[in-house]
Structure formats: C-alpha cells, structure tokens
N, C-alpha and C positions, 0 to 999 in steps of 0.2 A: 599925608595926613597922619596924625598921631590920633589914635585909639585912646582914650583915659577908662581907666578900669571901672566894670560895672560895679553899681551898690548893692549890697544883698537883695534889696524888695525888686532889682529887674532879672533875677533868674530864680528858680527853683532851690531847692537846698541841695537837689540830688545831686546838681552840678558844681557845686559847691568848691570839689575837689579842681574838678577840670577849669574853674576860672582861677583859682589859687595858682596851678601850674604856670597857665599862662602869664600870670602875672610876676609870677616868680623868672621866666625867660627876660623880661622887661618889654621891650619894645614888641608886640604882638606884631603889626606891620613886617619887620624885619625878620620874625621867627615862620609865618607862614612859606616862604621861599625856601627857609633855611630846613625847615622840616621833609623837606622832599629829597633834597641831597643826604641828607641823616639816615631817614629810609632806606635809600640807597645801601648809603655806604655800609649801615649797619646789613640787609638783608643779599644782596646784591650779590654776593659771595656764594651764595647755600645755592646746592644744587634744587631740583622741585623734587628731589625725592626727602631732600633734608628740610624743603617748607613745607612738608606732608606732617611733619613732626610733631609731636602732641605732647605735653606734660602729661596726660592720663588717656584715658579712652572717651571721661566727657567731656574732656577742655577741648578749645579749638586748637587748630591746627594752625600754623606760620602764615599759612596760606587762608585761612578763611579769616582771622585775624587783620591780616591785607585787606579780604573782599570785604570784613567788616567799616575798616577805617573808608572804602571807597564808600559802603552805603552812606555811611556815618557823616562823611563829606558832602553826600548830595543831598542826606536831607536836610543837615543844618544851613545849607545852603540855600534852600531851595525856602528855609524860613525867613532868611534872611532877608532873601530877595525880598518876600512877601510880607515884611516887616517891616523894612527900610523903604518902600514904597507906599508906606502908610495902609496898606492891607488890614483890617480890623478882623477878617476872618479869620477863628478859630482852628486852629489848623492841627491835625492827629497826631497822636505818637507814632513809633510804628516797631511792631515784636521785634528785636533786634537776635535770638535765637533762630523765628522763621525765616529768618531772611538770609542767615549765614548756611542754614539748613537748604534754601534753594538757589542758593549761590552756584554750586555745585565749583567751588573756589579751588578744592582738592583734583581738580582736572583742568585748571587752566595753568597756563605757563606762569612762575613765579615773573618773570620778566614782563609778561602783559600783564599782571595785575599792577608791579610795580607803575607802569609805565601810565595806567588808565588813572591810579591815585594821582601821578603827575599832572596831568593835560586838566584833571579835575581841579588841582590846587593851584595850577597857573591861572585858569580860568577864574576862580575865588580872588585871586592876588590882583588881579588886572580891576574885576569887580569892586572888591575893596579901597585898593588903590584911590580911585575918583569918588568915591559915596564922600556926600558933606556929611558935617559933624553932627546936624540936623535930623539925617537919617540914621546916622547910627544911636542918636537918641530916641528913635522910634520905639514904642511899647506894642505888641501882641500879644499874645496868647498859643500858646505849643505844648502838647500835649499835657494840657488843662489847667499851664502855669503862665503868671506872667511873661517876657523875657523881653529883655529890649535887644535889639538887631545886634549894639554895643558888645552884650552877654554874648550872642553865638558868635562874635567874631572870636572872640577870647574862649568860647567852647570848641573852637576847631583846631587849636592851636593845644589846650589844652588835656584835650577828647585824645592827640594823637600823644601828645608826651606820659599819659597814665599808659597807653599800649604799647610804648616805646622803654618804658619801666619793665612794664613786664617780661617782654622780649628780652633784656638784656639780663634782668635777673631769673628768671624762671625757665627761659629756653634755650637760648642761646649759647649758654654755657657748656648743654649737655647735646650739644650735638657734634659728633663727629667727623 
C-alpha cells in the first residue's frame, strides 16, 4: 500500500516538521524498514559508554535519545492503532522528558535498546503493511489535536529522521 501525504488540518502544527521529513524520504512504507538498519549502522558502532554521551549535562544522552525513539514508537503507535480502528476516544499526550527520565536508558545495553527499537518497528511495518487506505484515512484526536492515522504514519518515520539529524550533526561527531 502507498501512504499519500497528510493535509495540514489532519495533524497538529507542532508536527509540522516531522511530516515534512517524511515526506521529504518519499515512499514512507519503504523508509519505515529502512530506518532501523540506518540506526544501526549509524549507532551500532559506539561502545555504551560512548551512547552515555551527552552534548551538555541537560541534553539527553545517545542512549535515552534511543529509549526516547522506543517510547516515541509505541505511543504513536498505539494511536494509530486506536485511530485506524475508528476509535473516537481522545487519547493523551504524554511528558516525553518524564519518561526518558525513568527510562533509566543510561544503564541498559546500547545493543538492547537498539534491538527493542527494532522488533517495535517490524511489528509497526507488518501492521502498516495490511491497513486499507480507509483506515489510514481515519481522523482522532491525540493530545488534544486532530490527527488522522495517515499523519502518525508519516510522524514515525519523520519523529525518527529529526533524531537521526541530530545524532549525526550534534553528537556523533565528537565522540571518540
């Protein structure tokens, strides 16, 4: 199935950026697979004392950055679900600081973080894969915005290439 890109009025503004990305990749179907070997290849390398890394002492770390993209995955995910099912329930944001904060992402293996992102975004790809066109036209409601199902396909694809910017310009560079 081919994904067509959302219109402004089925996502928020704030995502604004991360459906641009996506759509700037083209084929979003083809970029969600693709992003998991990218992760790899780009992370894959760093020991877990070099994904402990931090541009400053408030930024995140390599490593909670990862556990961020895994939250980040199951929740847009889990709207999806609850979108494309035609679900009308309004459904929460959720503090995306508290949660990298009890992640506790700075003590798990870079390797299992890497690998739980994985088995999360096969499982999205498998999902996506079979959804009619129908349901990715679905419209709900996500933390107090429209979005249609369409939108968070193109936000997880998107959500991961602004993290994958920054990794490559901001951190990656300076690690040793």
């Amino acid at each position: 199935m081919k994904i067509s890109p959302p219109a402004p009025e089925e996502y928020a503004p704030f995502y604004a950026d991360y459906i641009q990305r996506a759509i700037a990749r083209g084929d979003v179907i083809a970029a969600l697979p693709l992003q998991i070997d990218e992760l790899r290849l780009a992370l894959g390398p760093l020991t877990d004392s070099q994904a402990r890394y931090r541009i400053s002492p408030e930024d995140w770390s390599i490593k909670q950055i990862v556990s961020h993209l895994i939250d980040s995955e199951r929740v847009f995910s889990y709207r999806l679900l609850r979108i494309s099912r035609k679900d009308k329930t309004p459904l929460p944001g959720f503090e995306q600081e508290d949660f990298v904060r009890e992640s506790g992402a700075d003590e798990i293996p870079l390797a299992d973080l890497l690998s739980e992102f994985e088995f999360l975004r096969r499982a999205n790809v498998l999902a996506i894969k079979y959804m009619r066109e129908e349901s990715a036209s679905e419209m709900g409601t996500a933390s107090g915005a429209a979005v249609s199902a369409r939108a968070l396909i193109h936000m997880l694809v998107g959500h991961v290439e602004h993290h994958m910017e920054s990794l490559r310009e901001k951190y990656l560079p300076f690690i040793s």
